[in-house]
N, C-alpha and C positions, 0 to 999 in steps of 0.2 A: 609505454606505460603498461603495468600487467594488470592481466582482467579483475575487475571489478570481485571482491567477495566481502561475503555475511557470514560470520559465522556465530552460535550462541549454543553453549553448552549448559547440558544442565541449572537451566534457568528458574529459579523460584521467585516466585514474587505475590505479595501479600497487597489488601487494599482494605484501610482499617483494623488491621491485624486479620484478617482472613486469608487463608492461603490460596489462591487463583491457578497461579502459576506450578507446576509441580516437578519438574525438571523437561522443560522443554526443552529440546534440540534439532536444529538444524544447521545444514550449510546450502548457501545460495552462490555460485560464481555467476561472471558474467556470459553471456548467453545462454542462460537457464531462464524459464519457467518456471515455479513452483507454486501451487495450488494447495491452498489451507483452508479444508471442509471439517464441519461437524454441528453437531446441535447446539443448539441453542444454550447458552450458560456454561463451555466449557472453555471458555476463556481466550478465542479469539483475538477480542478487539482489545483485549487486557495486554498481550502481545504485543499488537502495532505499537499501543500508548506507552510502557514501558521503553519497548529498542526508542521510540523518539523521547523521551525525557521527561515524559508527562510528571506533575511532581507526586501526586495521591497515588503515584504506585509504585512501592517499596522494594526496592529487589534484595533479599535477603538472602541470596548464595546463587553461584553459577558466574558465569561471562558470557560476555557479547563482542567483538571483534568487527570492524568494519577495515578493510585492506589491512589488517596486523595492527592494529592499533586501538585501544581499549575502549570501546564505545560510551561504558558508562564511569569513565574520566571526562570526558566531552560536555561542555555544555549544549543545552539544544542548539542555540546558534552552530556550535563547532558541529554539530551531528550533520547537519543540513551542507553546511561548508564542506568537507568530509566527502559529502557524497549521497547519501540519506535523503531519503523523500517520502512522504508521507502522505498519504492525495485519502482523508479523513470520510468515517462513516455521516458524522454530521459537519458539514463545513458552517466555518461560524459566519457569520453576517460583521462588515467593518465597514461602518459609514466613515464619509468624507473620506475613503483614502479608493483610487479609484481602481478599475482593474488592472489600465494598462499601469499606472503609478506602481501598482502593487509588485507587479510582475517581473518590470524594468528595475524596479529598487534590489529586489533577491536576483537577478541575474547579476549586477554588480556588485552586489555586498560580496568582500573578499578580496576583490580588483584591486590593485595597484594605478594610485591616478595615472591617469592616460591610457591603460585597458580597461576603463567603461566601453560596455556596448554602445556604441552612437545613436542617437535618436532613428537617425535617417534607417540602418542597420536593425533596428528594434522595431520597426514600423513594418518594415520589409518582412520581418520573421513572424511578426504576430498575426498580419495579412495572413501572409501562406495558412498558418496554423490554422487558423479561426474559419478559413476554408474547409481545411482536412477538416474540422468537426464539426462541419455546417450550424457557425455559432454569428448571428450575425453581428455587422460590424459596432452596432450600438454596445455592447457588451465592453468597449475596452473604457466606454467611459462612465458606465454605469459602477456605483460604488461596490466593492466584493463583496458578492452572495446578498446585498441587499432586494429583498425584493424577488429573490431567486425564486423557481420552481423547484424540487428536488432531482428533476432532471437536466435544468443548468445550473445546478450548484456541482454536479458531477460532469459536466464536461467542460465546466470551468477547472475542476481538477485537474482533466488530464490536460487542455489546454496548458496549467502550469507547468505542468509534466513534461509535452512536450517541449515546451519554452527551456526547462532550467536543466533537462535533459541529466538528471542524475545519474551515479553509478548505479547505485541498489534505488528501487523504490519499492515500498509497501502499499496494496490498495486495499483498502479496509473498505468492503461489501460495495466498489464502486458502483454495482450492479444495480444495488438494490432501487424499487421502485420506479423502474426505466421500462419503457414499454419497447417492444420489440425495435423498431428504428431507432431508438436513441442506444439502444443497447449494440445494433450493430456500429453506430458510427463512433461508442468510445471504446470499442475494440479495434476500432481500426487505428485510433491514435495507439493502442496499447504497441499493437502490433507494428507500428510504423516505426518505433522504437527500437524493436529487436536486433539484437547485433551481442556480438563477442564483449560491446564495452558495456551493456546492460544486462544488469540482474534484477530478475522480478518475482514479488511473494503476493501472489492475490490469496485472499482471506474473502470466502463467497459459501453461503448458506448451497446456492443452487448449480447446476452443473449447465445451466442453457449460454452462459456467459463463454464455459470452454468450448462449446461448438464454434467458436468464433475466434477465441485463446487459445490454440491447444498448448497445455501444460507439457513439460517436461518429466516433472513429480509430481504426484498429486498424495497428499499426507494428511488421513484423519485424525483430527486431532479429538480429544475425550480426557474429562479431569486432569485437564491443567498440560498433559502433552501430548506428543504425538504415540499412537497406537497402532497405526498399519500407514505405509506407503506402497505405492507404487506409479501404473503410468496412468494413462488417458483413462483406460478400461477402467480402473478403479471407479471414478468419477461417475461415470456410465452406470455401473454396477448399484453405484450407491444411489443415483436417481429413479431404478427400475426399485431398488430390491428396501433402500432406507437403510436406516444404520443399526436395526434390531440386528442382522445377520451379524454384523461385525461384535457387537455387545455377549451373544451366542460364544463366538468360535472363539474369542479372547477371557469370556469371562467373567464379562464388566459388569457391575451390578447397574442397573439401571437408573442412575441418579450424575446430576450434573455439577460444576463448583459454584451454580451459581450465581455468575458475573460474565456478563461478555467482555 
């Protein structure tokens, strides 16, 4: 099978006729890191929602690609099918359907009868995981994110993560609100991950999450696209120094699009 890739060209995308997006681009293969930093209202989280399907976000020019094939042809089902993952800024709350229901249903959906996961097999995998992220064993039957903290609604992410074990996945500010131990232990699910068949786009305000992540790429992003990359140091730079410097050296006027 050949490694996993993301790729999206000159991306625009509008929400309510507003323009958010303004020709982003990147490429992710598989055993890549990529880190997606910048302030507040330059359109982020407009990013993740758009590449997964979200419908209130319009894309009105550019492309998206996931292994050669047109991402936004795909219904969300087929994005997820595909390969696609999306471990969400706000996860939603879904009563009456439980976690492990939830988890075992999306690792089969797709399957051909008689390639379901086995119960016995699905038991065995979710044990291990829920170890890796010290989530106790109550959580598989408690209904999804009901009742959640914001720091096991995020390691209930990466849980699904590591369960459905995607090609690409997007983490939209998995970080956020997690105090230092819960922050080290969904780094470690991130990391536990890493390999030639995964490709990863974290999307994160702060740079404490990459001392534990180290990135590959790390690319600020500003009105609607990217404006400087580079590596680790980037990231570093930009927690010591803020992103006035880069606004400075590029030009930028000081104003945002607006919309995360």
């Amino acid at each position: 099978m050949t490694k996993p890739n993301l790729t999206v060209k000159d991306l625009h995308v509008s929400i309510e006729e507003k323009e958010i997006l303004k020709g982003f681009g990147i490429e992710v293969n598989g055993g890549e890191i990529h880190a997606i930093m910048g302030p507040n209202g330059t359109g982020k989280s407009t990013l993740a929602s758009a590449l997964m399907g979200h419908p209130k976000y319009e894309v009105t020019k550019g492309a998206a690609s996931i292994d050669g094939e047109d991402l936004f042809e795909m219904e969300v089902d087929e994005r997820a099918l595909a390969g696609l993952f999306l471990a969400m800024q706000y996860p939603s709350e879904v009563s009456g359907v439980t976690n492990s229901d939830f988890i075992r249903s999306a690792m089969n959906a797709g399957k051909e009868e008689g390639e379901e996961v086995s119960l016995m097999k699905f038991i065995r995998q979710i044990d291990e995981k829920m170890n890796t992220l010290e989530i106790d064993e109550s959580f598989q039957h408690r209904y999804l994110n009901e009742g959640f903290s914001g720091g096991e609604k995020k390691r209930n992410e990466i849980l699904q993560l590591l369960m459905l074990k995607p090609r690409i996945a997007i983490l939209d500010e998995i970080d956020s609100g997690l105090d230092i131990d819960a922050l080290k232990v969904v780094a470690k699910g991130i990391n536990e991950l890493r390999s030639e068949e995964f490709g990863c786009m974290i999307i994160t305000h702060y740079q404490r999450l990459l001392n534990y992540v180290k990135p590959d790429f790390v690319h600020v992003m500003m009105q609607g696209r990217i404006v400087k990359s580079g590596g680790p140091e980037l990231a570093q730079k930009l927690e010591e120094q803020g992103y006035d410097w880069i606004k400075e050296e590029l030009g930028i006027e000081d104003e945002t699009v607006g919309q995360e």
